[in-house]
C-alpha positions as a printed Julia matrix, in Angstrom:
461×3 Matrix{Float64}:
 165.87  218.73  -64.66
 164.44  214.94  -63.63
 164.68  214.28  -59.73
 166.89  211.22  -59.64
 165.12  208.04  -58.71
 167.76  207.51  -55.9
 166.36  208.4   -52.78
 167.95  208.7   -49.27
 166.8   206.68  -46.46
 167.83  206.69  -42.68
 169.97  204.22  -41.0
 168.67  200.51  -41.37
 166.41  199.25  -38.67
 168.12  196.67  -36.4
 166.36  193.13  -36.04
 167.32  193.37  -32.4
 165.53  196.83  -31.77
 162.82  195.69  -34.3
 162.16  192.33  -31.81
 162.44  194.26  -28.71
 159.22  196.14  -29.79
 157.95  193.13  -31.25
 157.49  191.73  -27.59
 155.59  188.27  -27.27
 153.28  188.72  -30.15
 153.71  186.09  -33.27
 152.59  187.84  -36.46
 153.45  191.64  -37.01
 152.56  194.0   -39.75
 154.81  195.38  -42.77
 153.52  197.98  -45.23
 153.59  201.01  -46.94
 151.19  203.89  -48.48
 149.87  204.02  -51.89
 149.1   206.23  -54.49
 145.48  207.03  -52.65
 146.74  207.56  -49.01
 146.22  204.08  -48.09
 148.29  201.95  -45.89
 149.13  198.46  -47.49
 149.92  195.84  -45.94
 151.2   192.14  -44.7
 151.05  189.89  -41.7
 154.34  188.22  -41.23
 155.24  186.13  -38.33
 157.93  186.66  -36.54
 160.97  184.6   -37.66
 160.85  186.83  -40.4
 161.78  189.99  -38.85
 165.4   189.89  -39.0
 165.36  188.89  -42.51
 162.9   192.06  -43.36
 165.45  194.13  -41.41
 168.45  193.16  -43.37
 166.74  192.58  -46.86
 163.75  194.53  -47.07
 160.35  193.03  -47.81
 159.04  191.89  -51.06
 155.71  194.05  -52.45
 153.48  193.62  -55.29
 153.53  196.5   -57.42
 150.19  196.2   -57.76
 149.8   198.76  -55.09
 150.38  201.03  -57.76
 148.16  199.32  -60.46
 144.71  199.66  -59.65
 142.44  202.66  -58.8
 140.05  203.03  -55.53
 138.23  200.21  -56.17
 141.16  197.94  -56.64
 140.3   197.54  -60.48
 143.42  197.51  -62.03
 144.52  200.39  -64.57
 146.49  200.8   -67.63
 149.4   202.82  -66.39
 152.54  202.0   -68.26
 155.18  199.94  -66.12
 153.02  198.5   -63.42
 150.72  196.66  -65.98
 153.72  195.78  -68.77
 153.77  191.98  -69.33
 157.33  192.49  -70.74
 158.66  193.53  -67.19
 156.86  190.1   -65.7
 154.87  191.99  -63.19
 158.35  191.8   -61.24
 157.73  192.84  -57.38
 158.9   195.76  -55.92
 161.18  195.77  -52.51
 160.13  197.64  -49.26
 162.96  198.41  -46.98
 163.1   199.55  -43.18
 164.69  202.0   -41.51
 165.02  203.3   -38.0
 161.99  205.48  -38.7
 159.7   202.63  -39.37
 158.51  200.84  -36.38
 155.08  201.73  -35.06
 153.01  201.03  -32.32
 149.79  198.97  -33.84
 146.99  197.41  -32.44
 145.95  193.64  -32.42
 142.78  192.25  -32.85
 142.56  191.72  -28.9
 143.51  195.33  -28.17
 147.26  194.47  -27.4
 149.95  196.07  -28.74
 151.69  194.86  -31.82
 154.12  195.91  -34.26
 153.66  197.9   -37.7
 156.49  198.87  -39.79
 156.32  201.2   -42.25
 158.8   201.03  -45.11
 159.5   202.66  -48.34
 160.65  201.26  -52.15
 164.05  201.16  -53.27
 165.66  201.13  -56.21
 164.04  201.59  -58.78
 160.4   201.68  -57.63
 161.32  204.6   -55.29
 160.55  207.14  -57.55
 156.66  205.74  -57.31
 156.78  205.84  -53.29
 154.93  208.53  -51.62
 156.69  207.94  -48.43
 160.18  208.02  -50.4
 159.14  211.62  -52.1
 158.23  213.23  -48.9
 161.7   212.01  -47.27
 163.62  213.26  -50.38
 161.81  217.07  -50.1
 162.76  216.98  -46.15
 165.99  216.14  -47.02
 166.24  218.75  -49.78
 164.81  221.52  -47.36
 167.38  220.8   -44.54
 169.86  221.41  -47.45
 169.03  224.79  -47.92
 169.4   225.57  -43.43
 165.54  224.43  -42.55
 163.46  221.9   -41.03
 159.5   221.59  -40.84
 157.12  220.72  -38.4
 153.74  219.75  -39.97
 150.4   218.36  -38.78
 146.81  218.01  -40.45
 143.36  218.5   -39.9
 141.02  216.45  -41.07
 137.31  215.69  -41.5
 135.19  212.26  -42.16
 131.92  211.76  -42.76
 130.12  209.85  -39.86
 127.29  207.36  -41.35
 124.99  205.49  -39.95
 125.64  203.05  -42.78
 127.3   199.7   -44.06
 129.34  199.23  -46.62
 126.62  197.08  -47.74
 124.25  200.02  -47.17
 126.65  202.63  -49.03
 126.52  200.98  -52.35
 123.36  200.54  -52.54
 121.78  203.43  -51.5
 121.54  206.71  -54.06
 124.11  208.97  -52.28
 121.5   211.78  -51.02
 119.73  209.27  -49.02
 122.62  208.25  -47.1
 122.4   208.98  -43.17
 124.51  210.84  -41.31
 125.0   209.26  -38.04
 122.48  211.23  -35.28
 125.17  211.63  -32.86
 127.37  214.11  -35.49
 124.51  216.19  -36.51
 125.48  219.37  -34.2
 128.98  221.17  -34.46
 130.77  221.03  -31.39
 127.98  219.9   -29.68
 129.08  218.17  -25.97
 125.8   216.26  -25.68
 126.6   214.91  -28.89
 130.18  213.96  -27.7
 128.71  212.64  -24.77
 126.19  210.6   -26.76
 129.19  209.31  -28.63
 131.54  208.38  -26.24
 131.85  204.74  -27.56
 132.85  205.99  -30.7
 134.61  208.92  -29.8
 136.48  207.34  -26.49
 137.74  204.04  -27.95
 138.93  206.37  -30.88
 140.79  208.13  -28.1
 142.28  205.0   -25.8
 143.52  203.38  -29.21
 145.4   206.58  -30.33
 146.62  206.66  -27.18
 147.69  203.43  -27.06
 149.27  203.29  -30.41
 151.19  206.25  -29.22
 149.62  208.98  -32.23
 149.78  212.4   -31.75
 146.35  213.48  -31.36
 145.74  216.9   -30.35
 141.5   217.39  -30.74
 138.81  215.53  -31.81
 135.12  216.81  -32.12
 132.13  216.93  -34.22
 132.15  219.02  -37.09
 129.5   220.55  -39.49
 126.53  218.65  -40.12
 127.54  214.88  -40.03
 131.51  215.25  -39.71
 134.11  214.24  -37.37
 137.18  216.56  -37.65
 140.3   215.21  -36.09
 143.5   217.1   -35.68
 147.57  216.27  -35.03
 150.39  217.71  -32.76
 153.38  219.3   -35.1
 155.69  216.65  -35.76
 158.23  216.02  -38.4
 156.64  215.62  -41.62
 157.25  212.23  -42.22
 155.98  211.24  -39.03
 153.17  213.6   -39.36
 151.94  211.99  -42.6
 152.48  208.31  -40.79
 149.87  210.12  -38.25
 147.48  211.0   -40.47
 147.74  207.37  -42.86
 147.4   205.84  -38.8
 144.65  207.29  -37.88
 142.92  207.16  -40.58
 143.13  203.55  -41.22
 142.28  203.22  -37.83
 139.07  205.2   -37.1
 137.8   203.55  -40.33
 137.77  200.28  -38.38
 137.07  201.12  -34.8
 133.84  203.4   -36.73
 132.74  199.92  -38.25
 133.44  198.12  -35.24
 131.25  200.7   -33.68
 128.06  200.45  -35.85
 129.29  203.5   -38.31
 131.16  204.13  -41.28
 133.55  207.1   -41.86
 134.08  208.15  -45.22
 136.98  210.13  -46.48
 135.24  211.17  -49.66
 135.42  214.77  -50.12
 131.6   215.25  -51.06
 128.9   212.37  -50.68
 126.9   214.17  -52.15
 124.75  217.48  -52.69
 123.11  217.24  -49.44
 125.98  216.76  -47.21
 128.91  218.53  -45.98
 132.16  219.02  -47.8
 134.98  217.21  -46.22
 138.48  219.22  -45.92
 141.78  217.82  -45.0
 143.91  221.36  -43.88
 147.83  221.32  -43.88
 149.93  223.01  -41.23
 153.4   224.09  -42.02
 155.96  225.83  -39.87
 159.98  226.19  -40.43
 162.9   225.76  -37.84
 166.53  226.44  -38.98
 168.15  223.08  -39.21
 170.97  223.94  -37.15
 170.0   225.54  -33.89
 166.26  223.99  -34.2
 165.16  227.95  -33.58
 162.16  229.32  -34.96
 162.34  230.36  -38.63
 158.67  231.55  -39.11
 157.53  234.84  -37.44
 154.79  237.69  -37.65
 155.0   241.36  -36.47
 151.61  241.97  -34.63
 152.25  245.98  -34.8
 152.86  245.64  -38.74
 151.34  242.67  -39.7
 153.98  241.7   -41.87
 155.5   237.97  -41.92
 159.18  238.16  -41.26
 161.33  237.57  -44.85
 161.16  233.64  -44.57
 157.66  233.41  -43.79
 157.36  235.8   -46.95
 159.17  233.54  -49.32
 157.28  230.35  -48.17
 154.13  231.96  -48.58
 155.32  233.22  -52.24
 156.58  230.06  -53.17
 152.87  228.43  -52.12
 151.3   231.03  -54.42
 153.61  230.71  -57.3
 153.73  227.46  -57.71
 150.56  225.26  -55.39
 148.57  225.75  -59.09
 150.95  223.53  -60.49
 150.83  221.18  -58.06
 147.34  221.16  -57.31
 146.38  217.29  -58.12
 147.64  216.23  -55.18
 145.17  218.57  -53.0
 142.2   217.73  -55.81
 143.27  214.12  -56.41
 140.43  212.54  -57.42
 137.67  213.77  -59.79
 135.02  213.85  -56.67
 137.72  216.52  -54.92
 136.79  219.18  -57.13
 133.3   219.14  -56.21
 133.89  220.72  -53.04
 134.66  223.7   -55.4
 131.11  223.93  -56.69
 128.45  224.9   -54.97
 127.84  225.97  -51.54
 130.58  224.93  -49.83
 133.36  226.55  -47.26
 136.06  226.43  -48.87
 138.89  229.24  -50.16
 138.14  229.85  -54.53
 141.37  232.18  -54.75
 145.01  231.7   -54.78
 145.47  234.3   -51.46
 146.79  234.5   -48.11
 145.76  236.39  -44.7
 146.55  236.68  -41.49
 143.55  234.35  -39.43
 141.42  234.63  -42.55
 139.57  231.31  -42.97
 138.38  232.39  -46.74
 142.3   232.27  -47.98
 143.97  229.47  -49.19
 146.6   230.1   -47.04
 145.74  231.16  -43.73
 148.57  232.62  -41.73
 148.39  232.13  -37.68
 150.84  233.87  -34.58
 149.11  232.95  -32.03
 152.56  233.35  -30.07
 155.81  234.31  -31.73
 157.12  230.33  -31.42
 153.45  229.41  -33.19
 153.58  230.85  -36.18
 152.23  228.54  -39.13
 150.74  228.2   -42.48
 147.59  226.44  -42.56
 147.01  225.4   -46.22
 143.33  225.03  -47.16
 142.28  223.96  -50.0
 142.92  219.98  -49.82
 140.05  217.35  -49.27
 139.87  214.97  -47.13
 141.05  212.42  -49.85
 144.34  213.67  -49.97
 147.57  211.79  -49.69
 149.48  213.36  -46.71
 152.63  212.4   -48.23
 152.22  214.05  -51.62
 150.34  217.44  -50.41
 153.03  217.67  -46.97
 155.74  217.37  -50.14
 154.14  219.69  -52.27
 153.94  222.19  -49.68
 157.38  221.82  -48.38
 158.79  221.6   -51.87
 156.89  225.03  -52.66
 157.83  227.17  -49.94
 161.62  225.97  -50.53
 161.54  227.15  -54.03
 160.27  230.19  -52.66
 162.68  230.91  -50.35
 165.58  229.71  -52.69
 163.77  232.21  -55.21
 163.11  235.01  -52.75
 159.6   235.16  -54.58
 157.36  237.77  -52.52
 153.33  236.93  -51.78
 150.62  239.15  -53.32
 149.31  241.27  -50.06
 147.77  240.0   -47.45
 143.72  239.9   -47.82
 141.61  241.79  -46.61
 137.98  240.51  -45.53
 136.45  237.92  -48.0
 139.27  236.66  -50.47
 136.6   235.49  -52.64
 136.38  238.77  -54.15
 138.75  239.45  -56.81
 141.65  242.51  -55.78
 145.3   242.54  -55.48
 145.35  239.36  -53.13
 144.57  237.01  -55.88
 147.38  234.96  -57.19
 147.73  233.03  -60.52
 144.22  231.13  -60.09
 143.88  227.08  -59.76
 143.21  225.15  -62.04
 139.21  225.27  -62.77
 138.59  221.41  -63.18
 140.43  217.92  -63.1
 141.23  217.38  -66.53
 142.75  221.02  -66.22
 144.69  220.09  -63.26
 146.12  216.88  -64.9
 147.19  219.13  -67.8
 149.06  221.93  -65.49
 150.47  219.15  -63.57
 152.25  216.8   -66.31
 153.29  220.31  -68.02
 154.85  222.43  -65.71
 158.76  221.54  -65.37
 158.54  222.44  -61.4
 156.26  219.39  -61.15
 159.19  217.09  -62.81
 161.6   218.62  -60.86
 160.1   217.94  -57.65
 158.42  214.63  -58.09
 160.44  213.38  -61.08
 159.75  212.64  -64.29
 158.05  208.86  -63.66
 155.98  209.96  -60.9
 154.29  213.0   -62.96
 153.78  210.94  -65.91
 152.6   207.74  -63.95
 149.8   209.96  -61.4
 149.03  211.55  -64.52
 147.94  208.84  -66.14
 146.23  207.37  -63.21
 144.15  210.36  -62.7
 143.13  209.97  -66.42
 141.9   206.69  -65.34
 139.47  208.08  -63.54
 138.5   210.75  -66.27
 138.0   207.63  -68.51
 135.84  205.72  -66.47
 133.62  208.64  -65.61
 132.67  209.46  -69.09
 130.52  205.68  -68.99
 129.46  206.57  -66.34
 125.85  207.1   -65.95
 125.22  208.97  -62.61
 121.54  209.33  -60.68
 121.4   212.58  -61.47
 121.38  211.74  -64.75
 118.2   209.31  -64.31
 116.44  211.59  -62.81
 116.72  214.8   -65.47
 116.05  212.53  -68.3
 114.71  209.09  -68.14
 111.26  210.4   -68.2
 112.06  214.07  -68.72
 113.05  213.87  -72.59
């Protein structure tokens, strides 16, 4: 069954409301998310806010047509001369406005749209709007938030493509985990990070150093729209105020073999859509999940495998899977149990939660938050049961393990454009389309000489 290409907005945003946050600032800014978990965007000045508002905003699809480089790819309708490169249309809703920054530290305006018509069965923001909406169907709303890690460089971009990655330096003030001289060392960094997300009103619960050379930052629970527009925020965000700073954060989920892995963790809980009560919960005499947490967690093991790209996006993701690295190997669940991919939490009975693991920090919040959701509804819809709970280290093999994940990229592109839960979810154009962009990367890889390379046989053969 294809998803239709149709998908439901909220109520259109109102040019008055839209000016009233405006304030006295001329130019405002008007965007979306790609493919990549990047925020896109123009500068518009102000007498053409009511227009946006009532019309929606004109977009190059290009957005869709190049990789993370901005090299444009072959992928079928975004690079097809017959269709005259024809642009795609952003429109607004009362969910859009955002709190921004200006170059001066005053607040501006950022509004954060989605594609219509036909071009919304591409939009990452769209997809994760139609799964909420197709979870409240069924009697439930989520609250979501992420975790995520950066690596903290004492680099340029300049610096970054030029060095070989090994010898790039992790910024001396992140060398120590949790280390408060090290916060206190980086309280330029860390404190303007902190006054700006305060300022641009995000929902930032903790921020600290990490492993060797990260900076994790974490989110309040918030719907999961708005926690994806979080995350994309934030991000986009401490990648400036890091440069601004002297440093560079990367997102890449391993630099290299001498560096730290970089996760990006997924938090999940369920309310029923009607009385907003709490749908999750955990018996602490038993240690059983109560029957919905049961389903969701089934539905994450049945059918996360098939939708896996989106946590391993990129053909760098997957080497957080080899080597030494912390980071779950098995399709399992347990209760506080930081080697599962699924890590169950009740710390209270109104805090029970799903952490999901096993994404980098490259993901796309709005694909993996969609994936999620869109699992643990088919679970509960289902009534598919978990595997037990594990015991100790869930790298082990036992009862715990589920169907396993896919074992490289190329396999994950496979599972992904095969399985019919993937089409029915995301829709037919979307698989096909982040199929073939993922095969992109595949293609440009194997020209690819690397320094590793070099180094076991320039002189060695």
């Amino acid at each position: 069954m294809m998803a239709p290409a149709v998908l439901s907005t909220a109520a259109p945003l109102a040019p008055e409301a839209a000016e009233a946050l405006l304030g006295a600032e001329t130019f405002f800014a008007a965007g979306c998310v790609d493919w990549e978990g990047r925020l896109r965007s123009k500068l518009l000045h102000r007498d053409s806010l009511e227009n946006l508002c009532r019309h929606g905003l004109a977009m190059s699809t290009a957005v869709f047509a190049t990789d993370a480089t901005d090299t444009p790819m072959n992928n079928g309708i975004f690079q097809d001369p017959a269709r005259g490169y024809a642009d795609a249309r952003l429109v607004f809703d009362t969910g859009s406005p955002c709190i921004d920054l200006s170059p001066d530290g005053s607040p501006g305006l950022l509004l954060l749209g989605q594609f219509s018509g036909e071009h919304a069965a591409w939009c990452p923001r769209a997809l994760l709007r139609r799964e909420t909406s197709r979870l409240h169907e069924v009697g439930f709303a989520a609250r979501c938030a992420g975790e995520v890690e950066a690596h903290v460089l004492a680099e340029t971009a300049a610096s970054l493509r030029a060095k070989p990655p090994a010898l790039l330096q992790v910024h001396p003030d992140f060398l120590r985990m949790y280390s408060h001289v090290g916060h206190l060392v980086a309280a330029p960094l860390l404190g303007r990070l902190q006054r700006c997300a305060e300022a641009m009103c995000l929902a930032l619960h903790a921020l600290h150093a990490e492993f060797q050379g990260l900076l994790e930052f974490s989110f309040e629970p918030d719907e999961p729209l708005k926690a994806a527009d979080h995350w994309l925020r934030f991000k986009t965000l401490a990648k400036a105020v890091a440069r601004e700073q002297g440093a560079l954060l990367s997102f890449m989920a391993r630099l290299s073999e001498a560096h730290e892995t970089a996760g990006g963790h997924l938090n999940v809980s369920l309310l029923h859509a009607g009385d907003q009560s709490v749908a999750f919960g955990h018996d602490p005499a038993s240690g059983e999940p109560n029957q919905t947490l049961r389903h969701f967690l089934g539905g994450l093991q049945r059918f996360l495998p098939d939708f896996f790209l989106v946590f391993a996006p990129n053909l760098n993701s997957w080497k957080r899977f080899s080597g030494p690295a912390f980071v779950p190997r098995t399709n399992s669940w347990g209760l506080d149990n930081k080697t599962a991919a699924l890590r169950v939490l009740a710390p209270t009975p109104g805090e029970t939660r799903i952490e999901i693991r096993i994404g980098g920090a490259d993901i796309n919040p709005y694909l993996a938050f969609a994936a999620c959701l869109a699992a643990g509804r088919l679970g509960i819809t289902g009534r598919i049961p978990p595997l037990p709970a594990v015991k100790g280290d869930a790298a082990q093999p036992g009862a715990h393990c589920g169907v396993p994940f896919p074992a490289d990229f190329a396999q994950a592109i496979a599972r992904w454009r095969q399985s019919p839960h993937t089409r029915a979810v995301f829709g037919e154009e979307f698989v096909e389309a982040y199929a073939r962009s993922r095969e992109w990367q595949l293609a440009l890889f194997s020209q690819a000489v690397t320094d590793w390379e070099v180094r076991q046989f320039a002189e060695g053969v």
